[in-house]
C-alpha positions as CSV (number, residue, x, y, z in Angstrom):
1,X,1.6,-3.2,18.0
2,X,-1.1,-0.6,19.3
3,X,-1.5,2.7,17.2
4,X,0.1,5.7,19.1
5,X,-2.3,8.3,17.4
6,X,-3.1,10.5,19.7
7,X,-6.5,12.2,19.7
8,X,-5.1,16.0,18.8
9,X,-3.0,14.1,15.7
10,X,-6.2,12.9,13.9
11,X,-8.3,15.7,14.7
12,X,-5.6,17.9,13.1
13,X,-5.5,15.1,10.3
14,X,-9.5,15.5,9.5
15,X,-9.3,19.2,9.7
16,X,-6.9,19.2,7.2
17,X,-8.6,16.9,5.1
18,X,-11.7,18.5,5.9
19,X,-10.5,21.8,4.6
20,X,-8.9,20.8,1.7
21,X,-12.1,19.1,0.3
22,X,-13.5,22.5,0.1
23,X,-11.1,22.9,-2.6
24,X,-12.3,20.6,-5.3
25,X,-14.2,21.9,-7.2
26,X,-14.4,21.1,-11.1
27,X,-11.1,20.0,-10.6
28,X,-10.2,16.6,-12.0
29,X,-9.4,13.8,-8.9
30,X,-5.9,13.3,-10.0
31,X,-5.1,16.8,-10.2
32,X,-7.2,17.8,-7.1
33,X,-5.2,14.9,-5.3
34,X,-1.3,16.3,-6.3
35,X,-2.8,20.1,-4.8
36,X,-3.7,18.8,-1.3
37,X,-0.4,16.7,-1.4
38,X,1.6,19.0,-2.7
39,X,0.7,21.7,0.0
40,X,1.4,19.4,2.5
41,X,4.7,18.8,1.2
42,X,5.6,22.6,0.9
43,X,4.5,23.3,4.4
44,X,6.6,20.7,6.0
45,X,9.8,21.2,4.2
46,X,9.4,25.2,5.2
47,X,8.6,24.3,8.6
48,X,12.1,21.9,8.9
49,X,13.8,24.4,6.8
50,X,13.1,27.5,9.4
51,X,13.6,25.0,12.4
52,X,17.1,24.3,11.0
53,X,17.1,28.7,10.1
54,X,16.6,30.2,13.2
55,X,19.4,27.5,14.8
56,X,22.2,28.8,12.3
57,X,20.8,32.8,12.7
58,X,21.3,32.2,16.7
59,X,24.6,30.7,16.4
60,X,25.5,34.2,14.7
61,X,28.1,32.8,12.4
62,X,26.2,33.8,9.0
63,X,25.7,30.3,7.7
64,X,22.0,30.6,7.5
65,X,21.8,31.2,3.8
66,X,24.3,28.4,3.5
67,X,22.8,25.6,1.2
68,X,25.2,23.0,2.6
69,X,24.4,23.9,6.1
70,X,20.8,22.4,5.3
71,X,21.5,19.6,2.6
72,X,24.1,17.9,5.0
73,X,21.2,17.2,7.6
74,X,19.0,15.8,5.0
75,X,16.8,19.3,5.0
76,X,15.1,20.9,1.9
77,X,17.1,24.4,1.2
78,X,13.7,26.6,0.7
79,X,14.5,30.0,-1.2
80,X,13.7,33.4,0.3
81,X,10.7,33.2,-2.6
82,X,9.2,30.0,-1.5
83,X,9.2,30.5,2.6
84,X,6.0,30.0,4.5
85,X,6.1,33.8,5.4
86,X,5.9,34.8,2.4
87,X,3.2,32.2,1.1
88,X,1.3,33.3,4.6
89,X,1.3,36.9,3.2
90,X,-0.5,36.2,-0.3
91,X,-3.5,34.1,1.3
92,X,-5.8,36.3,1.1
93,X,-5.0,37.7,-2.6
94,X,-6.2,36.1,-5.6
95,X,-1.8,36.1,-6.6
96,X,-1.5,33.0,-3.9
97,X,-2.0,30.6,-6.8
98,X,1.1,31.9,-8.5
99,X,2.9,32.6,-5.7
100,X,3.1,28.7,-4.3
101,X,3.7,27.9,-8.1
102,X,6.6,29.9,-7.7
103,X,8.3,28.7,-4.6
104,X,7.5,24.8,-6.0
105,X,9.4,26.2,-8.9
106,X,12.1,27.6,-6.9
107,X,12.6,24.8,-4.4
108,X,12.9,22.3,-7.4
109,X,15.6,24.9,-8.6
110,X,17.8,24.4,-5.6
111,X,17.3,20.8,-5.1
112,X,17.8,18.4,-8.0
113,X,16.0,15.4,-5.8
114,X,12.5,17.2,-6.5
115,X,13.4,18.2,-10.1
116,X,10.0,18.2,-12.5
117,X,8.1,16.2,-9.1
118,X,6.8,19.4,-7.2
119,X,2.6,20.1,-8.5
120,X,2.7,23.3,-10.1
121,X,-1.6,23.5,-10.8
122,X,-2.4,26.8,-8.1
123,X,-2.8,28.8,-10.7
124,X,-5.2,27.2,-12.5
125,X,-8.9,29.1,-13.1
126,X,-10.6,26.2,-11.2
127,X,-8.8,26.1,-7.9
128,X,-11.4,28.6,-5.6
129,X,-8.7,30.9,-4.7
130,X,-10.4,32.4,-1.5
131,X,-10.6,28.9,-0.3
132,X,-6.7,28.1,-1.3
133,X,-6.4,31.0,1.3
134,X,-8.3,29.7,4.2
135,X,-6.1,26.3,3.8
136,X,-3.2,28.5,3.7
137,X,-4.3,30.2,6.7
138,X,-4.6,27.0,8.5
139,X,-1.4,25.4,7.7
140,X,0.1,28.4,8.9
141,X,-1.6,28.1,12.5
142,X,-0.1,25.0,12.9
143,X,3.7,23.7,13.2
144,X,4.8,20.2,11.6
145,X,7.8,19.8,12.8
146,X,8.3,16.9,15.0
147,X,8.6,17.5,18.6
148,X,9.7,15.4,21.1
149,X,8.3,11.6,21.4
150,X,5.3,12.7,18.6
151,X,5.6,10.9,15.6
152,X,5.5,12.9,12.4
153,X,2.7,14.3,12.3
154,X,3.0,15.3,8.3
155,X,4.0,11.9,7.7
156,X,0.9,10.9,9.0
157,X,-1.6,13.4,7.6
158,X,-0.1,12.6,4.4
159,X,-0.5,9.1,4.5
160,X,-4.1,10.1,5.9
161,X,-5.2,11.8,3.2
162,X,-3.7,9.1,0.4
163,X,-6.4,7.1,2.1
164,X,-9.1,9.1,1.8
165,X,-8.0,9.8,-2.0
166,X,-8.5,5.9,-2.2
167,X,-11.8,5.9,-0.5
168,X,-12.9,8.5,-3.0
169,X,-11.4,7.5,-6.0
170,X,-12.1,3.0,-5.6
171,X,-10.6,1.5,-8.1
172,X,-8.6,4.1,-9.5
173,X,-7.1,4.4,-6.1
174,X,-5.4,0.6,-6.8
175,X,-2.8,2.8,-8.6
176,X,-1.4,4.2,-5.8
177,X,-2.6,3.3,-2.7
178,X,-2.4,-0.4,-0.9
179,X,-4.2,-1.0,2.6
180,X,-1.8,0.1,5.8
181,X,-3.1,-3.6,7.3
182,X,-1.9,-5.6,3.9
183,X,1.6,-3.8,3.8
184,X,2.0,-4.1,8.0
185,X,1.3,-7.6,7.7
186,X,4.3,-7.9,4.3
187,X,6.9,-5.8,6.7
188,X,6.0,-8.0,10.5
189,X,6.3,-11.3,8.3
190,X,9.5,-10.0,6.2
191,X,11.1,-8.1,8.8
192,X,13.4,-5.7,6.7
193,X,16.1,-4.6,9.7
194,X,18.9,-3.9,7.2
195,X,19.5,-4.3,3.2
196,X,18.1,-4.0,0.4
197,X,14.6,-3.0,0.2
198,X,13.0,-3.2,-3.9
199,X,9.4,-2.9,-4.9
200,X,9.0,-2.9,-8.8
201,X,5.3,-1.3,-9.1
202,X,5.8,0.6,-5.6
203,X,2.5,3.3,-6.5
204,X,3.3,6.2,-3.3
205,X,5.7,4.3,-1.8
206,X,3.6,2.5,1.4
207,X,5.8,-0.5,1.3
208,X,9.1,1.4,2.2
209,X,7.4,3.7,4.3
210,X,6.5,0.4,6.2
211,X,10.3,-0.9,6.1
212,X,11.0,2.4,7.8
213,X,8.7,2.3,10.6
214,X,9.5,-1.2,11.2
215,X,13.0,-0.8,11.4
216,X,12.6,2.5,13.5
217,X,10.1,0.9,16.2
218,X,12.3,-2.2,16.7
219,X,15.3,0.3,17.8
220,X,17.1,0.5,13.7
221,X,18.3,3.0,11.8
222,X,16.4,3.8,8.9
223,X,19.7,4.3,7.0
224,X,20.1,0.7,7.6
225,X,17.6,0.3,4.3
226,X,18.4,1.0,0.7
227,X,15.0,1.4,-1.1
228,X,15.1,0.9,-4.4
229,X,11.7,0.9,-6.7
230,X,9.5,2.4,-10.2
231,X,6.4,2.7,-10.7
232,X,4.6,3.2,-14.4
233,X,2.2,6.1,-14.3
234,X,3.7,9.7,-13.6
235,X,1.7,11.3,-10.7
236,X,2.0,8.1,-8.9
237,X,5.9,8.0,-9.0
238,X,5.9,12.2,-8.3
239,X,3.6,11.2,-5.2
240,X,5.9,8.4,-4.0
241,X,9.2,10.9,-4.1
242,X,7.7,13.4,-2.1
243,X,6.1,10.9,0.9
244,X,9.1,9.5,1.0
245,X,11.0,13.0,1.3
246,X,9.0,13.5,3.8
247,X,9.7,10.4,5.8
248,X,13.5,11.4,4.9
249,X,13.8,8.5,3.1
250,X,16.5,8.6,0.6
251,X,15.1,6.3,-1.8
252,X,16.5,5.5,-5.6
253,X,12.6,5.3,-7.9
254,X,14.8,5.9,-11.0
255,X,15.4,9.2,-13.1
256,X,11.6,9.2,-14.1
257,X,8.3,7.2,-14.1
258,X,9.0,4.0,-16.8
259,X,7.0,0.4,-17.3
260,X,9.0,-2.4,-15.4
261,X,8.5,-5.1,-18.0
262,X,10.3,-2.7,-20.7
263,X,12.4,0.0,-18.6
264,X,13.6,-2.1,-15.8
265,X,15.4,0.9,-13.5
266,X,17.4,-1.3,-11.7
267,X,18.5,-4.1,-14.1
268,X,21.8,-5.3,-12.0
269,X,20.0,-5.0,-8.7
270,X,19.6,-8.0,-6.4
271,X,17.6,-7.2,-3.7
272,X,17.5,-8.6,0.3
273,X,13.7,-7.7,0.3
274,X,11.0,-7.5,-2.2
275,X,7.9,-6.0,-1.3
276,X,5.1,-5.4,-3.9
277,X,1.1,-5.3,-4.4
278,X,1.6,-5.5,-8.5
279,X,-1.8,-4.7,-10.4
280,X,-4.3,-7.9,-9.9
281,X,-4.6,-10.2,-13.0
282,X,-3.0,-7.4,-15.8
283,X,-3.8,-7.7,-19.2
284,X,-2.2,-7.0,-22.8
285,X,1.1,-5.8,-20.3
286,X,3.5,-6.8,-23.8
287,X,3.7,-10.5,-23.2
288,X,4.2,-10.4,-27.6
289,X,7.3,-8.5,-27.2
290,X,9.5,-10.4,-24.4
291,X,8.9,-13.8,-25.2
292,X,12.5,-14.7,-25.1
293,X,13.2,-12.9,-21.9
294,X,15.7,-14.1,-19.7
295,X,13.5,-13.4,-16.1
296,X,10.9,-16.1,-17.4
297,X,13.2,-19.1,-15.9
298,X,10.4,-20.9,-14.7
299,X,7.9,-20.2,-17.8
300,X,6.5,-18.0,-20.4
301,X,3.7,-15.8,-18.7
302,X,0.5,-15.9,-19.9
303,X,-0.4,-12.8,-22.5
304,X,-3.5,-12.2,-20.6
305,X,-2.3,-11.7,-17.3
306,X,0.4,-10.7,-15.7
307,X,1.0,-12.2,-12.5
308,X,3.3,-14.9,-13.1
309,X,5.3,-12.0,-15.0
310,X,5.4,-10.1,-11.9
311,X,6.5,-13.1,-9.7
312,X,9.4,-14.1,-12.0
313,X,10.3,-10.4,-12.4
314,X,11.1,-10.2,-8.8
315,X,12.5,-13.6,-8.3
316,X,14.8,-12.3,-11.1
317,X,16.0,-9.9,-8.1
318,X,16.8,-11.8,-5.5
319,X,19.8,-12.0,-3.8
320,X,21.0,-15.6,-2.8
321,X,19.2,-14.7,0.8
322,X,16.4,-12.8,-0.6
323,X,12.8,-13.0,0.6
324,X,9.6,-11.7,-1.5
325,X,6.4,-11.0,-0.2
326,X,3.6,-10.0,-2.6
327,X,0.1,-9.5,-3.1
328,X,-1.4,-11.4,-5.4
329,X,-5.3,-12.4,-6.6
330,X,-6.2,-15.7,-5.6
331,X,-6.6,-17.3,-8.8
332,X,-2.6,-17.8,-9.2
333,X,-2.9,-20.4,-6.5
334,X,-4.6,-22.7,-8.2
335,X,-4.8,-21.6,-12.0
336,X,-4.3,-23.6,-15.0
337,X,-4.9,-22.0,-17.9
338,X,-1.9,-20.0,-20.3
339,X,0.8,-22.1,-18.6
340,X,0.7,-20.7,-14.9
341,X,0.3,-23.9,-13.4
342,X,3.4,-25.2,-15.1
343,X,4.9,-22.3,-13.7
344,X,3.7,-22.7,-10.4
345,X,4.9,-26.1,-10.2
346,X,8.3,-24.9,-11.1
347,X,8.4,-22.4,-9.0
348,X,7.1,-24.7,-5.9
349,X,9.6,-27.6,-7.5
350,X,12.8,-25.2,-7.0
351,X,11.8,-24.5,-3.0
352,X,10.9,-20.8,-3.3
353,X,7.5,-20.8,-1.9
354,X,7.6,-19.8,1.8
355,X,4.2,-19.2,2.7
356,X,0.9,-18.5,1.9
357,X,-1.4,-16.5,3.9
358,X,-5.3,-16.4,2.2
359,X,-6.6,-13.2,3.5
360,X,-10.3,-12.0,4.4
361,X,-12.7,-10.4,1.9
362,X,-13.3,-6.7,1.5
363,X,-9.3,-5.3,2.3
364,X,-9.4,-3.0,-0.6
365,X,-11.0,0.0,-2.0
366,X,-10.2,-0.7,-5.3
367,X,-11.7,-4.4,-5.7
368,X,-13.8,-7.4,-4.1
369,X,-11.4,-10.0,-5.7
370,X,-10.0,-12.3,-2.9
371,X,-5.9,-11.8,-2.3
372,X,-3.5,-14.1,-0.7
373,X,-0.3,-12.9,0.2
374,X,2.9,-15.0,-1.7
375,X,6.0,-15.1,0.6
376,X,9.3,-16.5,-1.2
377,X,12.4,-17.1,-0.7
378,X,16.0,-18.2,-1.7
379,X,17.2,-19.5,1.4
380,X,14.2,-21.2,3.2
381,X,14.1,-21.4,7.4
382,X,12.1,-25.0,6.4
383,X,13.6,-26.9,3.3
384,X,11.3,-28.5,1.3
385,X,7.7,-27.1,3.4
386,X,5.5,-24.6,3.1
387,X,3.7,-22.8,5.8
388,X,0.1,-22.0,4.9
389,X,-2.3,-19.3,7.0
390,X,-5.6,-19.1,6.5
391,X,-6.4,-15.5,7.9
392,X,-9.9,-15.2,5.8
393,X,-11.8,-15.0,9.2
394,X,-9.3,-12.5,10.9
395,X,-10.8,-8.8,10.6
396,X,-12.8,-5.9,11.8
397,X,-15.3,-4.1,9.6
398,X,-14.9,-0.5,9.9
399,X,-17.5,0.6,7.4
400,X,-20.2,-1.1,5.0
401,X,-17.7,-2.0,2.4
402,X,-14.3,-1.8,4.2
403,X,-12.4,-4.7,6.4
404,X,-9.5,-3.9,8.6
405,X,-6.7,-6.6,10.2
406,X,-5.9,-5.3,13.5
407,X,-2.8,-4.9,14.8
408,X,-3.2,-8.4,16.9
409,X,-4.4,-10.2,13.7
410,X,-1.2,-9.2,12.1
411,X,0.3,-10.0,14.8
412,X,-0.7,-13.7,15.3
413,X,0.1,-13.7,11.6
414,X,4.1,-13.1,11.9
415,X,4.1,-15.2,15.1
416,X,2.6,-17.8,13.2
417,X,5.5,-17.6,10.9
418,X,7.9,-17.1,12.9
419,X,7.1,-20.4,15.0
420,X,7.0,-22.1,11.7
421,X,11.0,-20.8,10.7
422,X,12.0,-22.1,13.6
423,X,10.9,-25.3,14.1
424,X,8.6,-24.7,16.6
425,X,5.0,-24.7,15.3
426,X,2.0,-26.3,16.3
427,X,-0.5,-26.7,13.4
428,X,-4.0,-25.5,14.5
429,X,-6.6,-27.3,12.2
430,X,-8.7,-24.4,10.3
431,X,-5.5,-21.7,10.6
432,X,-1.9,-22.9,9.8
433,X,-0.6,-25.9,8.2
434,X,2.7,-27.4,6.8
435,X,3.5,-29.2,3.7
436,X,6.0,-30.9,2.1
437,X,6.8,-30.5,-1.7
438,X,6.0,-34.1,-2.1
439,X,1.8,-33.1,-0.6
440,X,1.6,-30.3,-2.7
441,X,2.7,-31.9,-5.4
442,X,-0.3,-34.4,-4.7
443,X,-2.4,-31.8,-4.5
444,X,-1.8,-30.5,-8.2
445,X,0.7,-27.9,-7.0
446,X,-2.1,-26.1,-6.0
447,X,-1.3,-23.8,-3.3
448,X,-5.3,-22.8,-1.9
449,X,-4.7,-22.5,2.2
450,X,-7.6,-24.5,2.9
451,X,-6.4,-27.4,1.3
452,X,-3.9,-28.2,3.8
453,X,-4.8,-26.7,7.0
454,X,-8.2,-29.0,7.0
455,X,-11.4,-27.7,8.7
456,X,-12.1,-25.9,11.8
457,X,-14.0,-28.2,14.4
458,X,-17.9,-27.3,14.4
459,X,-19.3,-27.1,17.9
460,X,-22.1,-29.8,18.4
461,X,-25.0,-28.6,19.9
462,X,-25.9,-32.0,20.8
463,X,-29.3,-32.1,19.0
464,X,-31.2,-34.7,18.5
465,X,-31.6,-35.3,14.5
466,X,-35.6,-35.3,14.5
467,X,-35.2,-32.4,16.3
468,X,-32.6,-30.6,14.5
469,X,-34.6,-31.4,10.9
470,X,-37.9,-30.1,12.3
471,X,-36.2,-27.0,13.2
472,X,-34.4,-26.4,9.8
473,X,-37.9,-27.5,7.4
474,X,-39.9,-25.1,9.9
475,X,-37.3,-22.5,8.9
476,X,-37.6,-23.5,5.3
477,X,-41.5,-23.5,5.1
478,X,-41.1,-19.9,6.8
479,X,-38.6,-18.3,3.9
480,X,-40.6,-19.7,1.3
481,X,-43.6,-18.3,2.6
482,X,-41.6,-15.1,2.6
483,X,-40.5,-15.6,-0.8
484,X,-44.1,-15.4,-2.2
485,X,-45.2,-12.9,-0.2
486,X,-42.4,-10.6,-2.0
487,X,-43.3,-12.1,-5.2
488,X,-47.0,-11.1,-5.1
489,X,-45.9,-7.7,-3.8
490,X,-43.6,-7.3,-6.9
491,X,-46.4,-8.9,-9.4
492,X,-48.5,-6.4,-7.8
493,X,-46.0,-3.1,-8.2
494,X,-45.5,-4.0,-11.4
495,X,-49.4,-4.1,-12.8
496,X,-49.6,-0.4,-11.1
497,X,-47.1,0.8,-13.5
498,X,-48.4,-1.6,-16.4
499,X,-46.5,-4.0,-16.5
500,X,-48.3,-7.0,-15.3
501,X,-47.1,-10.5,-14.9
C-alpha cells in the first residue's frame, strides 16, 4: 500500500500551493479557499476538454463543437469564452478577474451538474490581480491531463491543497476535511468493490474519493460504486461536487446543501456502505423537534449531542447486507449520561457492532479529542462477537502537532479484521481481542478496546527490587531538586517586576 507519488508530482503540488498563497491577502479563508480550488477546477476541465478537442478537429468530421461528443465521455463542454487560451491571454490585465468569472459562468451554463457550484469571487477588489496572473501563468505552463501510468495529478493537488486549507484553518477545517490515514483505514476495513456507497455529513467528499481509489487499485471499475451523500454548510457541499468531478465521480449530493436530521436527501435509500466522520459530540442539532422520529429504533438521542443521532441515522440506511464504518469521539464507548448507554446496549444487543478500533492521539487538525473508529453491520462475518483493535500506539509523527498511520499500520489494521471475519484470528494481548455479547454485556456494554484485549507484556529487566527503588527515589530526590530550583527562579522573576512572593 506504498504511495506512488512521484518526486516531480509533489513538487508541482507545492508550487502550486506555494503560489496560490501569494494570493490571500485580506481575503476571508473560506473565500480564499473556493479561489485556489476553483482555479484548479477550471484548468483541469479545459485541459480534458481540449485533449478530447483537438481528437474530434483531427478526425475532420466537424463534431468538435458538438456538446454530446464531450458529455458522452464524461468530459466538461467548455465554451469558446471560458477556454484556457483565452484565460492565458488576460493574465496579465487587471480584466483576468472578470474574465475567469465569466467562463465559471459560462461552463455552469452548458452543464447543469455544476449549476450555482463554480466560485465566481476573481473580481473581487481584494484578490491581487497581478498575482492572479502569475498563477495563471503557471497553470498554463503545465498540462493536467493524465498520461499514461501517472495518476491524476489534479486529483492529487486538489486533495493537496484541501490539506493544507486544514492545516491552516484547525478547527474550522473539521468541516470539510478528514485525515487521508482515518478514511484509508474506513475503505481497507470496508472494502467498497461494488454498491452502494452513502455518507450523510460527507464535507469534500474524501470518503468516496477513497471508495474510488480502492476499487480502482484492486482492478474495479469505479462505475461499480453509486455514491450517494449531503452535507449541511454550502461551500463544503460546492467543494465536494467539484473534487469529485474531477475524480469523474458521478456522485448524487442532492439538489443543494440541506441538514441531514431535517432534509434527509435520500430518504428511501438503503445503502451497501456507509462511510462517515459526522461532527464530534454536536450540540443543540434539533433533538426538541424529532423526538418521535422513526430512525431512533434503538433510543431517543441525547439533546446535547449528537452522536447516537448520527449512528441510528445511518443504521436507518442499511441495506439487509450493509456495513458502517464511522468516526466517532471516544466518549460514545463508554457514556452514560442522556440515555446513550441504553442505546448502546441496544444497539450491541441487536448484533450490529462489528468492530472497534481505538485510534492514536493527535490524527486531526481540527481537535485533540481521542476517536475510535465504529464498524457495524447487518449481516455479521462473526455472530454474536466483536472484534476490538487497539491501534493507539500505531503512528508516525510528522510534525509537532500532527500523527500519521502509515500505510503498513492500516494495513495490519484490515488484516486484523479480515482474520477475525474469517475465523482465523489469533488474539495478541495489548492489540486485538474478541468478545461475545454475553462479556460485553458484563462489562456494562462498554465498548473501550482496552477492556478486552488485556495488557501488553512489560519486558523485565530483571532488577533487583532494592536496586530498582534506589534508582527511582535517586530520580525523585533529583526532580524535586529541580522543581525548586525553578521555583526560586520564578519567585525571583517575579520580585524584578514587583510582584514578589
Amino acid at each position: 500500500m506504498a504511495k506512488e507519488t512521484s518526486p516531480t508530482q509533489v513538487n508541482f503540488e507545492k508550487q502550486i500551493w506555494d503560489a496560490a498563497c501569494v494570493l490571500r491577502g485580506n481575503m476571508d479563508a473560506s473565500e480564499y479557499k473556493t479561489v485556489v480550488l476553483g482555479l484548479i477546477f477550471l484548468k483541469y476541465i479545459s485541459d480534458r476538454f481540449e485533449e478530447k478537442y483537438q481528437a474530434l478537429l483531427n478526425e475532420g468530421a466537424g463534431f468538435e463543437e458538438d456538446v454530446d461528443e464531450y458529455t458522452s465521455e464524461g468530459i466538461f463542454f467548455v465554451p469558446a469564452n471560458a477556454r484556457w487560451d483565452i484565460i492565458a491571454k488576460s493574465a496579465h490585465t487587471q480584466s483576468i478577474g472578470i474574465a475567469i468569472d465569466n467562463a465559471m459562468r459560462s461552463i455552469e451554463k452548458e452543464n447543469s451538474r455544476l449549476k450555482d457550484i463554480l466560485p465566481k469571487n476573481f473580481a473581487r477588489p481584494e484578490l491581487d490581480k497581478r498575482r492572479l496572473g502569475d498563477v495563471v501563468d503557471l497553470f498554463t505552463n503545465i498540462q493536467m491531463i493524465e498520461k499514461g501510468r501517472e495518476k491524476d495529478i489534479l486529483g492529487n493537488t486538489y486533495q493537496y491543497c484541501l490539506r493544507k486549507f486544514a492545516e491552516n484553518e484547525g478547527k474550522l477545517a473539521g468541516e470539510f476535511f478528514t485525515p487521508e490515514c482515518v478514511v484509508k483505514t474506513l475503505v481497507e476495513v470496508l472494502q467498497p468493490f461494488s454498491g452502494r456507497v452513502y455518507d450523510p455529513c460527507c464535507g469534500s467528499g474524501g470518503m468516496f474519493v477513497q471508495s474510488a481509489k480502492f476499487v480502482e487499485t484492486h482492478s474495479g471499475s469505479i462505475n461499480d460504486i453509486s455514491v450517494y451523500g449531503q452535507d449541511s454548510n454550502p461551500t463544503t457541499w460546492k467543494m465536494a461536487q467539484m473534487n469529485l468531478a474531477i475524480r469523474g465521480i458521478d456522485a448524487d449530493l442532492g439538489l443543494y446543501n440541506a441538514d441531514t436530521f431535517f432534509n434527509d436527501c435520500h430518504p428511501s435509500l438503503l445503502a451497501d456502505y456507509i462511510m462517515a466522520n459526522p461532527p464530534f459530540n454536536l450540540s443543540e442539532w434539533g433533538a426538541d423537534k424529532l423526538t418521535d422520529d422513526v430512525r431512533w429504533q434503538y433510543g431517543l438521542p441525547p439533546a446535547n449531542n449528537a452522536n447516537f443521532a448520527w449512528l441510528q441515522h445511518m443504521i436507518s440506511h442499511l441495506s439487509p447486507t450493509g456495513r458502517i464504518g464511522m468516526v466517532l469521539a471516544n466518549g460514545s464507548l463508554s457514556s452514560q449520561s442522556g440515555g446513550e448507554g441504553n442505546i448502546r446496549k441496544n444497539i450491541i444487543e441487536a448484533d450490529l457492532v462489528d468492530c472497534i478500533v481505538a485510534m492514536p492521539a493527535q490524527l486531526f487538525y481540527t481537535t485533540q479529542i481521542p476517536v475510535s473508529l465504529w464498524f457495524l453491520s447487518k449481516n455479521k462475518p462473526q455472530k454474536g462477537k466483536t472484534l476490538f483493535i487497539d491501534a493507539r500506539k500505531m503512528g508516525t509523527m510528522v510534525s509537532r502537532k500532527l500523527r500519521e498511520l502509515t500505510d503498513e499500520d492500516i494495513q495490519k489494521i484490515a488484516d486484523t479484521y479480515n482474520a477475525f471475519a474469517s475465523g482465523a484470528l489469533k488474539e495478541v494481548t495489548g492489540f486485538c481481542g474478541v468478545a461475545t455479547t454475553e462479556e460485553i454485556a458484563r462489562q456494562d456494554y462498554i465498548l473501550t478496546p482496552s477492556r478486552y484485549v488485556g495488557m501488553e507484556a512489560q519486558e523485565d529487566t530483571c532488577e533487583p527490587f532494592e536496586e530498582k527503588m534506589a534508582r527511582l527515589t535517586s530520580d525523585l530526590s533529583e526532580l524535586f531538586a529541580q522543581s525548586h530550583r525553578l521555583e526560586d527562579e520564578l519567585k525571583k522573576r517575579l520580585e524584578a517586576i514587583g510582584y514578589g512572593i
